[in-house]
C-alpha positions in Angstrom: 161.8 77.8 191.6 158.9 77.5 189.1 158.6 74.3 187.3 156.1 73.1 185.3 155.0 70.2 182.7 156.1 70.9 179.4 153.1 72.5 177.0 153.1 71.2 173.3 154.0 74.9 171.9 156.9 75.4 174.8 160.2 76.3 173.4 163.0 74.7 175.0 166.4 76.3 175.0 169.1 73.9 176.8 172.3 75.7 175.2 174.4 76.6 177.8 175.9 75.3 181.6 173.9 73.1 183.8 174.9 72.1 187.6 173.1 68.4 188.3 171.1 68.8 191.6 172.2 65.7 193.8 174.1 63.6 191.0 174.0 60.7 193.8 171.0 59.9 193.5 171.2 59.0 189.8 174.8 58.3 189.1 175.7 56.5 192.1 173.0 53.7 191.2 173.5 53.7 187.4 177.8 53.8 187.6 178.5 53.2 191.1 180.6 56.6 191.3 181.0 58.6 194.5 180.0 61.3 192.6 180.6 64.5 194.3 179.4 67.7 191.3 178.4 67.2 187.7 178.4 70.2 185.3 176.3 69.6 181.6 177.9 71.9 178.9 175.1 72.2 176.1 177.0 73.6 173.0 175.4 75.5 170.0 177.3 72.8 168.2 175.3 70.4 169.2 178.0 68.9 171.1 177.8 67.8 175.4 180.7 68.5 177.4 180.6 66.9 180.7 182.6 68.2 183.9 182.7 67.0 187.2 184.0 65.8 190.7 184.4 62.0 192.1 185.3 61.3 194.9 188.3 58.3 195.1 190.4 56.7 197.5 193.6 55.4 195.7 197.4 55.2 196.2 199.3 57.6 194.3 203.6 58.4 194.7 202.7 55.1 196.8 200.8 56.8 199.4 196.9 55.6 200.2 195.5 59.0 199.2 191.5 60.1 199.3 191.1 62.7 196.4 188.8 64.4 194.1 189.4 63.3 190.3 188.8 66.4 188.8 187.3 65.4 184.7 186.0 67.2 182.0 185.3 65.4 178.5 183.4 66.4 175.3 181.7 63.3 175.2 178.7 63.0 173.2 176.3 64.7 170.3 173.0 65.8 171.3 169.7 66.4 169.1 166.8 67.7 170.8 163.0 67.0 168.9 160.1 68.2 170.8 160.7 67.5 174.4 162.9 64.3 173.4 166.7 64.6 174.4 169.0 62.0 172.6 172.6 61.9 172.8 175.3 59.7 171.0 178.6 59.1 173.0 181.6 60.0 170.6 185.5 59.5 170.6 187.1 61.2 173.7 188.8 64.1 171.8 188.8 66.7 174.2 189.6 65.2 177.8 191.6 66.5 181.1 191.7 64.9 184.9 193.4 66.7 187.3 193.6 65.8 191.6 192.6 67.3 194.1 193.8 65.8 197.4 194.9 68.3 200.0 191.2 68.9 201.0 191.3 65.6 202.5 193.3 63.7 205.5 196.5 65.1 207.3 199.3 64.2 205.5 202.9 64.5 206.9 205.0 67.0 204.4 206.8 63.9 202.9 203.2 62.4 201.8 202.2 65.5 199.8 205.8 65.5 198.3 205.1 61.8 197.2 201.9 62.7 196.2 202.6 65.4 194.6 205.3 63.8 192.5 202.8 60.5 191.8 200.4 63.4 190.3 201.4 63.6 186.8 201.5 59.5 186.0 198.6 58.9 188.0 197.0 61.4 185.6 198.4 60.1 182.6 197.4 56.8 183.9 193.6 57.7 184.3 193.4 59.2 180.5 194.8 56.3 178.9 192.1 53.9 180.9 189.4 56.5 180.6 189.9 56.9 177.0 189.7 52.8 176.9 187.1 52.6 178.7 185.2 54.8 176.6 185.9 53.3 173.7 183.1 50.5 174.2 180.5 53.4 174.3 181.4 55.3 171.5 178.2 55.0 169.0 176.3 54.2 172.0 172.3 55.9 172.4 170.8 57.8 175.2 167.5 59.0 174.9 165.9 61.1 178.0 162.7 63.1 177.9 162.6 66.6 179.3 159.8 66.0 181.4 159.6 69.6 183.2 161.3 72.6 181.6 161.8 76.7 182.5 164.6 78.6 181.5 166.5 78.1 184.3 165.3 74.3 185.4 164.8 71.1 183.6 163.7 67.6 184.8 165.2 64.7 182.7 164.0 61.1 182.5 165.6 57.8 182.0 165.0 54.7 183.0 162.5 55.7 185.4 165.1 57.4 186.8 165.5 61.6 187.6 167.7 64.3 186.9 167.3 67.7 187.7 169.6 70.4 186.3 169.8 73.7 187.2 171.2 76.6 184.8 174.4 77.7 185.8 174.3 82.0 184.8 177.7 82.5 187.1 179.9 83.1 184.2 177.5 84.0 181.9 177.7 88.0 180.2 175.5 90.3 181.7 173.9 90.3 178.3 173.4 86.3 177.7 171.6 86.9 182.0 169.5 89.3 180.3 168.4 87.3 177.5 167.8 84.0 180.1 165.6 86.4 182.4 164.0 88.0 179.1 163.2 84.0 178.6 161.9 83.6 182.1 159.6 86.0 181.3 158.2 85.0 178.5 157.4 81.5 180.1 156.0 82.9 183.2 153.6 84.8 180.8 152.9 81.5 178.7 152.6 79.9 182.2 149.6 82.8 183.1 148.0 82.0 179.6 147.8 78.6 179.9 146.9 78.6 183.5 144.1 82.0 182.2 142.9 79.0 179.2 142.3 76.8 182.3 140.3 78.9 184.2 138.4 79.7 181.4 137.9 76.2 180.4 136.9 75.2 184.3 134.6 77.4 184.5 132.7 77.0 180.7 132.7 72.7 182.4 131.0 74.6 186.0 128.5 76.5 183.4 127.6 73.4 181.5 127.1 71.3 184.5 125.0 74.1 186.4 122.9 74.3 182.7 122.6 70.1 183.3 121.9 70.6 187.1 118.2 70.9 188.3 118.5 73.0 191.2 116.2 72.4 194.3 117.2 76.3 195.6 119.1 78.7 193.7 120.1 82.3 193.9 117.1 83.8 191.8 114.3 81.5 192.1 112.0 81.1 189.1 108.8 83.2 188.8 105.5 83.6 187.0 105.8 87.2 185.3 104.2 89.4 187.2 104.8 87.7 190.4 101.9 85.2 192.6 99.3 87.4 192.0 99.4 86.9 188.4 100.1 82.9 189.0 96.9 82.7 190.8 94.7 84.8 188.2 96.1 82.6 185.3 95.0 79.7 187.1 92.0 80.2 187.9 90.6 82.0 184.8 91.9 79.0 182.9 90.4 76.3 185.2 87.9 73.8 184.0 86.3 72.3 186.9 86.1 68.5 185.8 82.5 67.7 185.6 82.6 64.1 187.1 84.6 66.1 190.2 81.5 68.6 190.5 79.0 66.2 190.1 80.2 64.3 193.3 81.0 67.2 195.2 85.1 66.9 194.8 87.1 69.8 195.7 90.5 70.5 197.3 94.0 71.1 196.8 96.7 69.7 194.0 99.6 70.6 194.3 102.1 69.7 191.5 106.1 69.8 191.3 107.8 71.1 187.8 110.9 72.1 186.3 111.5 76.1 185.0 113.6 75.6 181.8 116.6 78.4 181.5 114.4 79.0 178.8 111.5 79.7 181.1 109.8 76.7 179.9 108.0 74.2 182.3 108.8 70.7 182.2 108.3 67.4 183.7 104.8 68.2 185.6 104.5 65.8 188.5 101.8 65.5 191.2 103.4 65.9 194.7 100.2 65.7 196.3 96.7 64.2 194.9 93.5 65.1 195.6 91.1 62.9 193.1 92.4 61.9 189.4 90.1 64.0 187.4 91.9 67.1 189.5 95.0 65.5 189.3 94.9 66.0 185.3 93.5 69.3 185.2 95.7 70.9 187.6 98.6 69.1 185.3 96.3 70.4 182.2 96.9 74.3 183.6 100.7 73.9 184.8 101.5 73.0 181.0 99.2 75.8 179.6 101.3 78.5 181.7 103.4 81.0 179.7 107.0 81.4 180.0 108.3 81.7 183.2 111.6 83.9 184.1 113.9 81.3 184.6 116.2 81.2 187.7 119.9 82.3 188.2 122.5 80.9 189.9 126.5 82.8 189.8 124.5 85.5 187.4 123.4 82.3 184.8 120.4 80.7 184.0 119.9 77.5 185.4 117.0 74.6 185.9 115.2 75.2 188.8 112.6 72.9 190.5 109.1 74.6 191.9 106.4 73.8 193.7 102.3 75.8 193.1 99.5 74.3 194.6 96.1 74.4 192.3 92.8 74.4 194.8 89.8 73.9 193.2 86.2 75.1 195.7 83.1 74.4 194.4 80.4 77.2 194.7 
């Protein structure tokens, strides 16, 4: 089943029947119930009905009897902002119990007749005290926050605590199933956007790093236009032989690391390896002087790329 965190725009549509995925795991911590199925009815009305099976062990016609209590109540008024749920319990107006107890133990014919016969007090009974019981609630606040929503899934929150619901579509019209799945559509769509916008914005943050990153090798290295041969004729017919270098007989090779610009500018002219200073500075002097170079590529985009050219210099 897809699930997935709520997005800001995402419309939310909880009208309609929900089945509670293991209602143990909340309920039996929060009310100490046995609690065996819970069914949330969303109405347009704004109204929650809630139905649903506990299991109790009790004596009723006066026989110790393990049985499903069998309640549904319209129970409380919901308003839903944004992705926050908040329901107010109301008077009990609409509430039934019924028993089910055959499904469990092996009673002797006379037990299911005194059973049977304890039924309708035991029920009459159990509405009177549930009704009671309620009454200390009524006016009482619950606030959860749909944490993870799809038309046919939701996550609630309370309390730090977790409840998954699942859309019940068993006795829905073949039109209202139609309508849900048109839903589901139109969220796994919103789901491929947002996950498309994603993409799209992981790979602008891989673009801006590789424009930040000075790469030591990259797909397309950088290169003089025109290729080495035109490198080397640039240098040397824009060579000045330092003077104080000639006069002492100085000659050898520099060779100077730089950075190619995606622009195809050169940058941050370093000497790797020295020969004497007054070479040192020319051979810098000539890697600045050098036209644009065509920048390298890396994934089809230009990127800062380190190179190495080594500048000799040979007296006559």
């Amino acid at each position: 089943m897809i699930l997935a965190i709520i997005a800001s725009a995402q419309k939310i549509n909880i009208v309609g029947t929900w089945n509670e995925v293991d209602p143990n795991q909340y309920h039996n911590q929060l009310l100490n119930e046995s609690v065996v199925t819970r069914t949330w009815i969303f109405s347009a009305d704004g109204t929650k009905t809630l139905k649903g099976r506990m299991q109790l062990t009790y004596p009723i016609g006066g026989v110790s009897c393990m049985f499903d209590l069998v309640q549904s109540r319209t129970e409380e008024k919901w308003t839903l902002e944004g992705n926050t749920l908040t329901m107010v319990a109301i008077p009990l107006n609409k509430l039934t119990i019924d028993v089910d107890y055959q499904k469990y133990g092996n009673y002797t014919a006379a037990q299911k007749q005194k059973i049977k016969a304890g039924i309708p007090a035991f029920k009459q009974q159990a509405i009177k005290e549930t009704r009671q019981g309620w009454q200390s609630f009524v006016g009482h606040r619950s606030t959860y926050t749909i944490s993870s929503y799809n038309p046919k899934q939701m996550v609630l929150e309370i309390n730090g605590q977790e409840i998954v619901l699942v859309r019940d579509t068993s006795k829905m019209t073949p039109a209202q199933k139609a309508e849900i799945e048109k839903e589901m559509q139109e969220y796994i769509s919103q789901e491929k956007n947002v996950k498309d916008e994603e993409d799209a914005r992981q790979k602008l943050t891989q673009t801006v790093d590789a424009v930040n990153e000075v790469f030591d090798h990259c797909e397309q290295m950088p290169s003089f236009p025109g290729g080495d041969a035109e490198l080397m004729k640039f240098l040397y017919g824009h060579m000045k032989y330092p003077a104080v270098a000639e006069e002492n007989g100085i000659q050898g090779k520099v060779i100077v690391n730089f950075i190619v610009e995606r622009d195809g500018s050169i940058s941050n002219a370093q000497i790797k390896k020295s020969v004497d200073p007054s070479l040192d500075k020319e051979a810098i002097r000539l890697i600045k002087s050098m036209p644009r170079w065509i920048p390298g590529k890396q994934d089809g985009i230009e990127v800062r790329a380190k190179y190495t050219v080594p500048v000799s210099f040979r007296l006559q």
